[in-house]
C-alpha positions in Angstrom: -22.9 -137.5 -183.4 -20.2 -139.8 -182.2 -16.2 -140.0 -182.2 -14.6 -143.3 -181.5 -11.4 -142.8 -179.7 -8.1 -145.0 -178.9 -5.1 -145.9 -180.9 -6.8 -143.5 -183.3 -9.7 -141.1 -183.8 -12.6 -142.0 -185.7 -15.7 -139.9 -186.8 -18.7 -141.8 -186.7 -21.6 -140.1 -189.4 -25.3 -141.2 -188.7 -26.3 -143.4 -191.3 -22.8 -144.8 -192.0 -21.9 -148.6 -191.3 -18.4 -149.0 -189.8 -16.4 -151.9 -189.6 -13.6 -153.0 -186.8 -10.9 -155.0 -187.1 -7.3 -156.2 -188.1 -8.1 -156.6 -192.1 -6.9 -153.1 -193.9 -9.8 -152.5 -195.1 -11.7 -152.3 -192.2 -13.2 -148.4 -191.6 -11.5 -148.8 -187.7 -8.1 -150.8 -188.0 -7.1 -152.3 -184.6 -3.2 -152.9 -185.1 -2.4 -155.3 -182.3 -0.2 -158.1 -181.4 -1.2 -161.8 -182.9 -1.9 -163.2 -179.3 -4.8 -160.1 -178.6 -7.4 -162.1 -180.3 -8.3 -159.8 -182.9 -10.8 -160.8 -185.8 -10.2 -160.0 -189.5 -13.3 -158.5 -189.0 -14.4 -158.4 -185.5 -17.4 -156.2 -185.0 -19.4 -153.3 -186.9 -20.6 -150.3 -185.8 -24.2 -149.1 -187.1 -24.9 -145.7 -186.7 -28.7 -144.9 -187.3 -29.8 -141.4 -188.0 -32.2 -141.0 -185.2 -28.9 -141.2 -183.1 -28.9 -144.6 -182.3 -25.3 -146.4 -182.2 -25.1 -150.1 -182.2 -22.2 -152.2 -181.9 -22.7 -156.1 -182.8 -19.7 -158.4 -182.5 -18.5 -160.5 -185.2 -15.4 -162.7 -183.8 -14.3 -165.1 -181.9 -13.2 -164.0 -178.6 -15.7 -161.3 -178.5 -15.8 -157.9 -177.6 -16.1 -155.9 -174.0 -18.7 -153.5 -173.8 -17.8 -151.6 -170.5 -16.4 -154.5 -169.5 -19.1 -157.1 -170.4 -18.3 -159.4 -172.7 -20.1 -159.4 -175.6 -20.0 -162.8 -177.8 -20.1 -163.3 -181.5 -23.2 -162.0 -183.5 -24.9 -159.9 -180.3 -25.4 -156.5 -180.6 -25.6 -154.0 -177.9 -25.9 -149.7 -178.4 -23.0 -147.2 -177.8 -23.9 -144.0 -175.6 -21.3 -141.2 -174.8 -19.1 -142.7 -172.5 -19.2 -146.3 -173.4 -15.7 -148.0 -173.5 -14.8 -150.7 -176.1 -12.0 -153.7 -175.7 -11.4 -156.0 -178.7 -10.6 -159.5 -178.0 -7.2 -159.3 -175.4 -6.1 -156.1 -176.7 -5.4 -154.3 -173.4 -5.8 -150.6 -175.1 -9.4 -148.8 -174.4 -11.2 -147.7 -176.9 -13.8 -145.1 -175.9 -17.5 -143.5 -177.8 -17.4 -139.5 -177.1 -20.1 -137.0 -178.2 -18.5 -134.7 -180.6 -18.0 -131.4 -179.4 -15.7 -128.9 -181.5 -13.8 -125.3 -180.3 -11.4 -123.5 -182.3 -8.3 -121.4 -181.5 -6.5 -118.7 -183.6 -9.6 -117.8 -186.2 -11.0 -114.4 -187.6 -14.1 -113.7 -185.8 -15.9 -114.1 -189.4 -14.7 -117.4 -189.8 -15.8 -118.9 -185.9 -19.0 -117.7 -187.3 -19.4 -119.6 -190.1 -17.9 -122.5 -188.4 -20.4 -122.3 -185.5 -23.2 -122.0 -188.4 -22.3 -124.9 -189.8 -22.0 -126.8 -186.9 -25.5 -125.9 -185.9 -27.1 -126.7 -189.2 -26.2 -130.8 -188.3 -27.1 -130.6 -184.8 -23.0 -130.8 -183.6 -21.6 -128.7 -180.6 -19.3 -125.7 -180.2 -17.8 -124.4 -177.1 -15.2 -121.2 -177.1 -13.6 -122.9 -174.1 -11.4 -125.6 -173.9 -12.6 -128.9 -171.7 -11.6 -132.1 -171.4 -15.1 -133.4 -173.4 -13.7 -131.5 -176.3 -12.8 -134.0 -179.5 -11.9 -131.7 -181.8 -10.1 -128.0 -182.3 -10.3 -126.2 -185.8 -7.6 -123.7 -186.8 -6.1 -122.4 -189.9 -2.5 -122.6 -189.0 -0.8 -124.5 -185.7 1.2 -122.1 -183.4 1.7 -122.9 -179.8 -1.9 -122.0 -177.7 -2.9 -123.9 -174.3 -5.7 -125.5 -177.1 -3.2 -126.7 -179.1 -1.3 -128.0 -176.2 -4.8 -130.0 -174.7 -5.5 -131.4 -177.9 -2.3 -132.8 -178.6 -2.0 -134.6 -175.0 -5.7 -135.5 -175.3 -4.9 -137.6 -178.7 -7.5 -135.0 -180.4 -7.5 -133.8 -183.9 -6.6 -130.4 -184.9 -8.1 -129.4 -188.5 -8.4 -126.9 -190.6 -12.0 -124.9 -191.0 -12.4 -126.5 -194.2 -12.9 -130.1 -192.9 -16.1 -128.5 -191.0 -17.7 -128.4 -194.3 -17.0 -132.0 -195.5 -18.1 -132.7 -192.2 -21.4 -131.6 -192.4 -21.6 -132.4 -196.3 -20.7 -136.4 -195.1 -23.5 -136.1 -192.2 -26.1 -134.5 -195.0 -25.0 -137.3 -197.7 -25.2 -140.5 -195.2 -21.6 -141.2 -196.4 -17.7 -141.8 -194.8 -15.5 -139.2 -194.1 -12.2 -139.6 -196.3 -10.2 -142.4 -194.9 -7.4 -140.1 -194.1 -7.6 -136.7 -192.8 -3.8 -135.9 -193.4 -5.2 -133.3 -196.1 -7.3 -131.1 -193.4 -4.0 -130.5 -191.2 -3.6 -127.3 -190.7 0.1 -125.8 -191.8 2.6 -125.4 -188.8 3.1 -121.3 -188.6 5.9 -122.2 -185.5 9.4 -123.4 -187.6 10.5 -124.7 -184.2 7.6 -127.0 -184.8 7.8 -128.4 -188.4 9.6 -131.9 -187.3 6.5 -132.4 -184.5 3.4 -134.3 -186.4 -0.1 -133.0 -185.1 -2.1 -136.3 -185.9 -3.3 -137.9 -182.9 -0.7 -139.7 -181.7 -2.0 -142.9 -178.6 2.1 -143.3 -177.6 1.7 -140.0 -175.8 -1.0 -140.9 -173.1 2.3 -142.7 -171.6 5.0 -139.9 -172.1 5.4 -138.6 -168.5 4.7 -141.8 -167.1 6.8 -141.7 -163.8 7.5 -137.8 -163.7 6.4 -135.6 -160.9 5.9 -131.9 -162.5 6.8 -129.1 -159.9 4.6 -126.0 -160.3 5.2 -122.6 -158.5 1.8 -121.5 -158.5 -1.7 -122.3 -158.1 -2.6 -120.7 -160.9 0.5 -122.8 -163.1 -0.7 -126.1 -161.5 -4.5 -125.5 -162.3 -3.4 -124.9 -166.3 -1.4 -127.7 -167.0 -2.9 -130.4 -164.7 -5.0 -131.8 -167.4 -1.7 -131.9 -169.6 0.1 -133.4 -167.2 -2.7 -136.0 -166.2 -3.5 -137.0 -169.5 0.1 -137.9 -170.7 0.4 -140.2 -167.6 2.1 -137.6 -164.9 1.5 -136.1 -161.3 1.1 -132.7 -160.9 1.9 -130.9 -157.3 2.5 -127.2 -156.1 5.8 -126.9 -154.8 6.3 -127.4 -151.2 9.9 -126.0 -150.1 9.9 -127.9 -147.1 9.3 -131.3 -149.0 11.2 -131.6 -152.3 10.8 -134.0 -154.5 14.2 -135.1 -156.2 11.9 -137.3 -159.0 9.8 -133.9 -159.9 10.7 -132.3 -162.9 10.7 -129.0 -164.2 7.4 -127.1 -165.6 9.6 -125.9 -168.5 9.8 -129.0 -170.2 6.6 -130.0 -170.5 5.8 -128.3 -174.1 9.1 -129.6 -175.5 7.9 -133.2 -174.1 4.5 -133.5 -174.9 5.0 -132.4 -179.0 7.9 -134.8 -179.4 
């Protein structure tokens, strides 16, 4: 099973028909200036049950397919990996292979997450990596998961969403539209005004900032952080400051604004 990543985060359910465009209705919304090109309905996404993904373009100024244009009424399959561009929008949409972890559970409830996970054929990891699209947990409080997902624009759900997961992938059918009702409550009060949803604005946040670290070990954790919200990471060399670099410190305080 597939996710289809970008502005937003999409699950896509093997025998569901998605479509992609600027109409409200559509199951994959792309908000985008006038000028971009985008279709009322400019493509649909066919996800077959024997894993199949096919993408077939419905608009005028076509679609790029890892950077091949693809023109109106062609179709062409999504793997893992594959990269998406609607008309002139310049933002990258991207098809991952779903892979779930989880941080702060009961060792009875992993189980039964990794059970039902493994009844539908979807991936669990204990780790965090960057392949990961998704990290369950009953409550939010401030882990290095919590952090990845977050700068990686990935969701972070509650254990209950696994079983309407696998219920939707049994039933052929849609997730909900919205999965505002599967965030998990914020047990950190110094983090009720930060929102958890996947949020694309912070792939850009340390654009231009140099982050300092004062160990290997420091640099080695936080580099995918760092990297993925648009900033350089370096160990700290005293004989060659760098009066643009910026603190370690800050870096939880700026990627959950």
């Amino acid at each position: 099973m597939y996710v289809l990543t970008g502005k937003a985060v999409h699950y896509l359910i093997p025998g569901a028909v998605y479509t992609v465009g600027r109409k409200t209705d559509c199951d994959v919304v792309i908000i985008a200036d006038a000028n971009y090109g985008i279709s009322r309905t400019h493509g649909q996404i066919a996800c077959h049950t024997n894993g199949e993904v096919l993408y077939t373009d419905l608009s005028q100024f076509g679609t790029y397919v890892d950077n091949t244009k693809v023109g109106n009424k062609n179709t062409v399959p999504l793997t893992n990996g594959t990269t998406l561009r609607f008309g002139h929008d310049p933002v990258l949409w991207k098809v991952e292979e779903l892979l779930v972890t989880a941080s702060g559970l009961t060792g009875a409830t992993i189980s039964e997450v990794q059970h039902e996970l493994k009844s539908v054929g979807i991936k669990y990891t204990s780790r965090w990596n960057s392949s990961c699209t998704t990290v369950i947990m009953s409550d939010i409080s401030t882990t290095e998961k919590v952090i990845c997902a977050v700068a990686n624009c990935r969701w972070i759900l509650m254990p209950q969403f696994v079983n309407i997961l696998t219920e939707c992938i049994r039933q052929r059918t849609k997730l909900p539209s919205s999965l505002r009702s599967f965030l998990p409550p914020i047990n950190d009060t110094s983090l009720k005004s930060v929102t958890f949803k996947p949020l694309h604005k912070r792939r850009s946040l340390f654009n231009g900032l140099v982050f300092i670290f004062m160990t290997e070990k420091d640099l080695k954790q936080s580099d995918e952080v760092v990297t993925c919200c648009g900033g350089v990471s370096r160990f700290l060399d005293p004989l060659n400051p760098d009066r643009r670099s910026v603190c370690v410190e800050v870096l939880l305080i700026h990627v959950l604004v």
